[in-house]
C-alpha positions in Angstrom: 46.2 65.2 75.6 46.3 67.2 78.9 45.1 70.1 77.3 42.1 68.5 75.8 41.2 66.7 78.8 41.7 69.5 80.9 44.5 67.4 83.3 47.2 70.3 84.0 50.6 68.7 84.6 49.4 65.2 84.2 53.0 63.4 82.8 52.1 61.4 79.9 54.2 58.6 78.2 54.3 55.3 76.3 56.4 51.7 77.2 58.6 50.8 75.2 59.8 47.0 74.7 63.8 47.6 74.1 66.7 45.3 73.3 70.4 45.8 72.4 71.5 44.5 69.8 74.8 44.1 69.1 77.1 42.9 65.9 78.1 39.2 66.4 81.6 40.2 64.4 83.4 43.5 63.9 82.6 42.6 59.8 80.5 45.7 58.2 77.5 43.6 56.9 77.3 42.3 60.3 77.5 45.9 61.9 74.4 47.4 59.3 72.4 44.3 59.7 72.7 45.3 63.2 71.8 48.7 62.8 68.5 47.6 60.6 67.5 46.0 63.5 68.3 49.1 66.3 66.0 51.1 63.9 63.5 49.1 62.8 62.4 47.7 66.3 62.8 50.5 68.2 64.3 53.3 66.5 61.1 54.2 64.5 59.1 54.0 67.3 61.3 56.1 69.8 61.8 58.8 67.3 58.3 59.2 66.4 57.1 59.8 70.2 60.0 62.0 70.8 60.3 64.0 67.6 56.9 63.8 66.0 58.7 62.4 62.9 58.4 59.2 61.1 61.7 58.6 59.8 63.0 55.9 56.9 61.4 53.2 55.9 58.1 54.0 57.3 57.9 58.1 55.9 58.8 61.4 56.8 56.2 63.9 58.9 53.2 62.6 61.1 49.7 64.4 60.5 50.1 65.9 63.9 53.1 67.7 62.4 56.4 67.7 64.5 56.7 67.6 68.6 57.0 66.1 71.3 54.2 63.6 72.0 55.2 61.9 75.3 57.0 63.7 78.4 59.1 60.3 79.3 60.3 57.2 77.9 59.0 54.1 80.0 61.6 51.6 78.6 61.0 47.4 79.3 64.2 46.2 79.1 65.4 42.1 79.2 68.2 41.4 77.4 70.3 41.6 74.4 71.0 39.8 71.2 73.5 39.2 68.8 73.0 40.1 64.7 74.7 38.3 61.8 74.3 39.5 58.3 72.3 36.8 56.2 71.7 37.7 52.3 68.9 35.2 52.3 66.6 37.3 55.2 65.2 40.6 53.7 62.5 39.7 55.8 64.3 39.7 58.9 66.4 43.1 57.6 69.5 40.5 56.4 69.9 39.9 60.2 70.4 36.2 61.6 69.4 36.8 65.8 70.9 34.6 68.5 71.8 34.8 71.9 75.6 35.2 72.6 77.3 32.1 72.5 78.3 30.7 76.2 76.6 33.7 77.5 74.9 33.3 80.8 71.3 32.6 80.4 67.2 32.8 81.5 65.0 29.9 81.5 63.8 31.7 78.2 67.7 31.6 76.8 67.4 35.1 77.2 71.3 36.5 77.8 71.4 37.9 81.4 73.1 41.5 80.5 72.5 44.1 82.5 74.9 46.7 81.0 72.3 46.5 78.0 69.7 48.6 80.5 72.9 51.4 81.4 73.4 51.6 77.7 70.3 51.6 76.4 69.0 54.4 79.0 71.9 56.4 78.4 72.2 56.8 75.2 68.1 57.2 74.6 68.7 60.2 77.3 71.7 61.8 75.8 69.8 62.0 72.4 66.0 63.0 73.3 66.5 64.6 76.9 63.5 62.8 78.3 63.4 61.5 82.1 63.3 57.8 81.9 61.1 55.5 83.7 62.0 52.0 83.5 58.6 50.7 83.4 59.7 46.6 83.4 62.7 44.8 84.1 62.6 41.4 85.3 63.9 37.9 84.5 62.1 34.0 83.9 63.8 31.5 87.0 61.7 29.2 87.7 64.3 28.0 90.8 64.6 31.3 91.8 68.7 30.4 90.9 69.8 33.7 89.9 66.9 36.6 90.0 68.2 38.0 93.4 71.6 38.4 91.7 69.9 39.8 88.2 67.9 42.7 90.6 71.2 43.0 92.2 73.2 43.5 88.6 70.6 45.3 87.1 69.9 48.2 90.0 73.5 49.0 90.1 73.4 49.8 86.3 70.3 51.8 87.8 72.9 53.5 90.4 75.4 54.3 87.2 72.9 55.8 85.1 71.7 58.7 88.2 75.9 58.9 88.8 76.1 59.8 85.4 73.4 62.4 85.2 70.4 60.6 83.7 67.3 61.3 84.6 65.9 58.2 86.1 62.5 58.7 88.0 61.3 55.1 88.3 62.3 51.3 88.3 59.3 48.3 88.0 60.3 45.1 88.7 58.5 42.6 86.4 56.7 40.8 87.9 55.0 40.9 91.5 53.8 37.5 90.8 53.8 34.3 88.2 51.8 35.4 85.3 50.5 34.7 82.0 53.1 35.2 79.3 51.4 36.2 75.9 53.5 34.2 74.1 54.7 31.3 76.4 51.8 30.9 78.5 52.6 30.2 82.3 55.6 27.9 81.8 58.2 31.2 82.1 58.3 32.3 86.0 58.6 36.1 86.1 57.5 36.7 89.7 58.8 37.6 93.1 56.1 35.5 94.7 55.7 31.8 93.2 52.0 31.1 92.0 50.3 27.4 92.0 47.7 28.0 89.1 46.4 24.6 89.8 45.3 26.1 93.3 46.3 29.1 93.2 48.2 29.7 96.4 51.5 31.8 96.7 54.5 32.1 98.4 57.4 34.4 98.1 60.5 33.7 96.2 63.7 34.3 98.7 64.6 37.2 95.6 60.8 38.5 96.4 62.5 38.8 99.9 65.5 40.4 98.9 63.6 42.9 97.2 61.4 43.8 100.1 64.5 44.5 102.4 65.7 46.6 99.5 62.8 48.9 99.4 62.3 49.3 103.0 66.3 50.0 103.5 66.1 52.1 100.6 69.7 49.9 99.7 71.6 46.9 99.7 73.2 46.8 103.2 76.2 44.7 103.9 73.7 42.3 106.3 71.9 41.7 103.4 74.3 40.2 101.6 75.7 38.5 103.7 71.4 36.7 104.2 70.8 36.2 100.2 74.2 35.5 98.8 76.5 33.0 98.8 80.2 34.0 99.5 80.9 32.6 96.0 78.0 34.4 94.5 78.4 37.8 96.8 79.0 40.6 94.5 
């Protein structure tokens, strides 16, 4: 691509919608249902940008023949879910999917898990090499109940992936405001600032707040937990 369009170090990449998925039990039909799952919704896909390979079931080789066809990995990362073997779901890979049971939770029923993003980045970065960019990473909370907590959580699995030598060049927050889910529609609340589509007028969430104090002090400073958490809540 930057060859052909004559764009010199332009850094080119894809984002990639991750999730862990982890074995319910420690039974082996629960463990390979769970690794049907790793490869078939993102192991394929990672593989093929990073290696130039299609790998099993899809084929072997690409047209382009093999190489690198991105120079990072933008990963979107949410949350994690839990895989039980089911005979009776070829279609689903033999994998029953379900969110942890008495797992804390999104207004989606996502599972709030942040070690999912240190694990995820790490091992994708011990295995291809490529800098990471996490290109979304946000939660639905509607009462603004936990987000400042879940940026909190979720940056200092940021701070452990750097300590530990991976590459990480960029963080997005998802979302700067309330948007249009493609799924859902605009009942999930991903944004910092709270939108009013019947007028729309906006006004930003206290975690919008806490992220603003965060970028400008380039940190969480003890003042600033002290301001957006409660001494129960503080981490």
């Amino acid at each position: 691509i930057r060859s052909s369009m004559g764009l010199g170090d332009t850094r080119v990449g894809a984002a990639h919608h991750l999730r862990i998925f982890d074995p319910k039990r420690g039974a082996m039909l629960d463990r390979i249902a769970c690794y049907l799952q790793n490869r078939l919704f993102q192991g394929i896909f990672l593989t093929g940008m990073a290696e130039g390979r299609f790998i099993p079931p899809i084929g072997a080789g690409l047209p382009a023949g093999r190489g690198r066809f991105q120079d990072f990995f933008g990963i979107n990362y949410y949350s994690r879910e839990m895989v039980t073997f089911n005979i009776r779901k070829p279609g689903q890979m033999f994998g029953d999917i379900e969110t942890r049971p008495g797992a804390p939770v999104n207004d989606l029923g996502w599972e709030l898990y942040p070690e999912g993003l240190y694990r995820f980045c790490e091992a994708c970065y011990r295995r291809y090499g490529l800098p990471i960019y996490i290109t979304e990473n946000g939660t639905a909370d509607r009462e603004d109940r936990f987000r400042t907590r879940y940026i909190y959580d979720h940056l200092d699995q940021v701070r452990r992936l750097i300590d530990a030598g991976v590459d990480v060049r960029r963080y997005y927050h998802w979302t700067l405001m309330d948007n249009f889910e493609w799924a859902e529609g605009y009942e999930p609340r991903f944004g910092l600032i709270a939108v009013n589509f019947k007028n729309q007028k906006r006004a930003i969430r206290k975690s919008g707040a806490f992220y603003a104090d965060l970028c400008t002090n380039r940190g969480v400073t003890e003042a600033m937990i002290r301001k957006y958490f409660k001494a129960s809540q503080a981490p």
